[in-house]
C-alpha positions in Angstrom: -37.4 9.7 33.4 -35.7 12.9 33.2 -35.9 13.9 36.5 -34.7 10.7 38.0 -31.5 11.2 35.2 -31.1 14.7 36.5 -30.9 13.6 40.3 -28.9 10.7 39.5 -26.2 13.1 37.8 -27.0 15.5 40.9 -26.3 12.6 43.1 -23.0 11.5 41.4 -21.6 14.5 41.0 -22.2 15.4 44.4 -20.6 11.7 45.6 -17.4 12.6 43.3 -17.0 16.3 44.9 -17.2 14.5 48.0 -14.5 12.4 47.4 -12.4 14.8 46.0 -13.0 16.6 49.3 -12.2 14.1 51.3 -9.1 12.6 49.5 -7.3 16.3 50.4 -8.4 16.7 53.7 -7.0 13.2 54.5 -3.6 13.5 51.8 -4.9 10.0 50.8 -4.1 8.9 47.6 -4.3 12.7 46.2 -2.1 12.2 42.9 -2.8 8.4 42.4 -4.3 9.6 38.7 -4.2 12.5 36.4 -7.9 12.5 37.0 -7.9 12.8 40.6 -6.7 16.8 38.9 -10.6 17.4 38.7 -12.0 16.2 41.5 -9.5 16.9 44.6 -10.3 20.5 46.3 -6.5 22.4 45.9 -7.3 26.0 44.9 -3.6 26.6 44.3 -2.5 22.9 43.1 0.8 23.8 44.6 1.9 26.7 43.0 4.7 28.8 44.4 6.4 31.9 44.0 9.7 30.7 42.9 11.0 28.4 40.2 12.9 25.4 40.7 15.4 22.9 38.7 17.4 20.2 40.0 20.9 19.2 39.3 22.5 15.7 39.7 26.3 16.2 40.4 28.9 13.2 40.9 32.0 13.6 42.7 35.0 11.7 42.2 37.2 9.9 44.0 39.8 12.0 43.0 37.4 15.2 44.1 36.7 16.5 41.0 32.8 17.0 40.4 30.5 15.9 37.3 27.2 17.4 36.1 24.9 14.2 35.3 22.2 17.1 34.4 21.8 17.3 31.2 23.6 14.2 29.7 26.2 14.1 27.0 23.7 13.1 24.2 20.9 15.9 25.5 17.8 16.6 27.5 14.4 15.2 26.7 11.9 18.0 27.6 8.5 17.1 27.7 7.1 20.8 28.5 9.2 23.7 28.2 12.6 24.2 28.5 13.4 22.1 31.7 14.4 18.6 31.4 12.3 15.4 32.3 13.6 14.9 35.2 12.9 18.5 36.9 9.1 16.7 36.8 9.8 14.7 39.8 9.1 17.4 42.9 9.7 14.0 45.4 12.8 13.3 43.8 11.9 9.6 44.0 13.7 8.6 40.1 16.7 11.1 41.0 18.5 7.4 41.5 17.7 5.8 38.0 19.1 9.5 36.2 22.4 9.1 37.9 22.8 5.5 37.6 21.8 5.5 34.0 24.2 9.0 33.3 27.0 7.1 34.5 26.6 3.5 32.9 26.6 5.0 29.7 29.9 7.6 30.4 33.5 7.5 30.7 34.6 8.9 34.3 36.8 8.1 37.0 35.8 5.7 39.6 32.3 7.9 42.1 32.4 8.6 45.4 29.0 10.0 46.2 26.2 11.4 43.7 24.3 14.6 45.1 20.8 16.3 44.0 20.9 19.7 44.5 18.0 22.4 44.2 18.2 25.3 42.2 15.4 28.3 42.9 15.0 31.8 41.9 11.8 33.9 42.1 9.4 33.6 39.2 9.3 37.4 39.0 12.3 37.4 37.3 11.1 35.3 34.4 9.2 38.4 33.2 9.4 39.5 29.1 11.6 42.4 28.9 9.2 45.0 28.2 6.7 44.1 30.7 9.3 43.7 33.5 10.5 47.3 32.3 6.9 49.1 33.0 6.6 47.3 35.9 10.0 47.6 37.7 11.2 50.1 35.7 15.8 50.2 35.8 15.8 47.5 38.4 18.3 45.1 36.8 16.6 41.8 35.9 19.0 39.8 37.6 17.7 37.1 40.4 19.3 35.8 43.3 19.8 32.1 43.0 19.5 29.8 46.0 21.3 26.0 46.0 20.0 23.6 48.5 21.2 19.9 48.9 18.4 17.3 48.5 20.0 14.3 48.5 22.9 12.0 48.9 23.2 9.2 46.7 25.7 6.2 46.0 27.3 5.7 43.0 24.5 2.7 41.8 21.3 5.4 42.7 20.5 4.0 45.8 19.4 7.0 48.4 21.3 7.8 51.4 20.1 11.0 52.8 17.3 12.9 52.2 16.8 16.2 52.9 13.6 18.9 52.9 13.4 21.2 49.8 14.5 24.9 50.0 11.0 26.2 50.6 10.5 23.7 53.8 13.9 24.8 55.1 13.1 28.2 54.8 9.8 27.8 56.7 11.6 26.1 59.4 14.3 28.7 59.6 11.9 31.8 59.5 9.7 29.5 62.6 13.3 29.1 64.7 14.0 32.9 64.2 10.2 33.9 66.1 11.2 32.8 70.4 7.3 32.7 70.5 7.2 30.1 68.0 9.9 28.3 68.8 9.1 28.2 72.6 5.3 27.0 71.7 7.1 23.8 69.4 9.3 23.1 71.5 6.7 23.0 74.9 4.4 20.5 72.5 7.5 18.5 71.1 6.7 14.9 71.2 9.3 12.7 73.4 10.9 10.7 71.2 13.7 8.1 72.3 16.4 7.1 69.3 19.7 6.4 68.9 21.8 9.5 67.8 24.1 6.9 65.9 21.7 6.8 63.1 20.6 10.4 62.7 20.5 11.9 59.3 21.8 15.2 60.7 25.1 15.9 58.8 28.2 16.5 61.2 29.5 19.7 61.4 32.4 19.7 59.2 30.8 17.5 56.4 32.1 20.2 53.0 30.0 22.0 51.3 29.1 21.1 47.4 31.2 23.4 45.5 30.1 24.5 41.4 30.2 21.2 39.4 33.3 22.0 37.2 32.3 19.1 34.1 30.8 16.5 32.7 31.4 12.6 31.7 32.3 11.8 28.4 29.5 9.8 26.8 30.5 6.7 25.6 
């Protein structure tokens, strides 16, 4: 009896591994539970080297520019110091936070609401002391990088997307090797569309400046 009970856990375990395995090589249904954690094969689980916090801006009609993020009556943080809604990496609620920040403020009539990344290397967020020994004067001081993410209407419905900073960055550094770029662009799919409805912004779309304030709660 005990050795059938050890094989059958053998088996199963083995069955669940597989699984796992298979569910990452595929990208199928990776994150559909919390338990999926312990079973898919991802060394890393995504980790990178920098940190990153999003910001949902509103810009008026008039121009003038609103922070959505955090809302007049405060930021729920579920773990650590960055708000709930820095725990969506897909961005796919960004919608409900705008439209929710501005049904319950007092602003002019919105033009456009934008997602924008913030990142800065994790080194930075060093203790004191230890970033002392380890750098020793070097100001602790990071760079910070802003990327647009998205482009939103007024009511939260999406109307660009765009890749995160760490996918344009890859992009960029493959455009900057000819080798690279001559091998993609020799095994580049053909692709007919209609350049009417590309997603590529035009050339003299403005940039996102600082947001300057925030709606009035009501």
């Amino acid at each position: 009896m005990k050795r059938w009970l050890a094989t059958g856990f053998i088996a199963a375990y083995l069955a669940v591994l597989g699984y796992g395995v298979g569910c990452h090589a595929l990208s199928y249904e990776v994150g559909r539970h919390p338990l999926m954690y312990f079973v898919v094969w991802d060394m890393f689980c995504g980790w990178a080297t920098y940190s990153m916090r999003s910001h949902v801006i509103a810009e008026g009609e008039s121009g003038k520019y609103y922070e959505l993020t955090p809302a007049p009556w405060g930021e729920f943080e579920p773990w650590g110091p960055a708000g709930r809604h820095n725990f969506d990496p897909f961005n796919n609620h960004m919608g409900r936070v705008a439209a929710n920040a501005l049904k319950h403020t007092q602003h002019e009539p919105i033009a456009r609401v934008f997602v924008i990344e913030e990142c800065w290397p994790k080194r930075y967020e060093l203790p004191a002391e230890v970033w002392k020994l380890r750098y020793g004067d070097e100001p602790q001081t990071p760079n910070r990088y802003y990327h647009r993410l998205a482009e939103l209407t007024p009511d939260g419905q999406y109307q660009r997307r765009y890749p995160s900073w760490l996918v344009a960055q890859h992009a960029r550094s493959v455009r900057a090797n000819p080798r690279l770029e001559l091998e993609a662009a020799r095994c580049r799919p053909i692709v007919l569309s209609d350049a009417r409805n590309s997603d590529t912004p035009s050339a003299g779309s403005r940039e996102i400046p600082p947001f300057l304030s925030a709606p009035s709660a009501n």
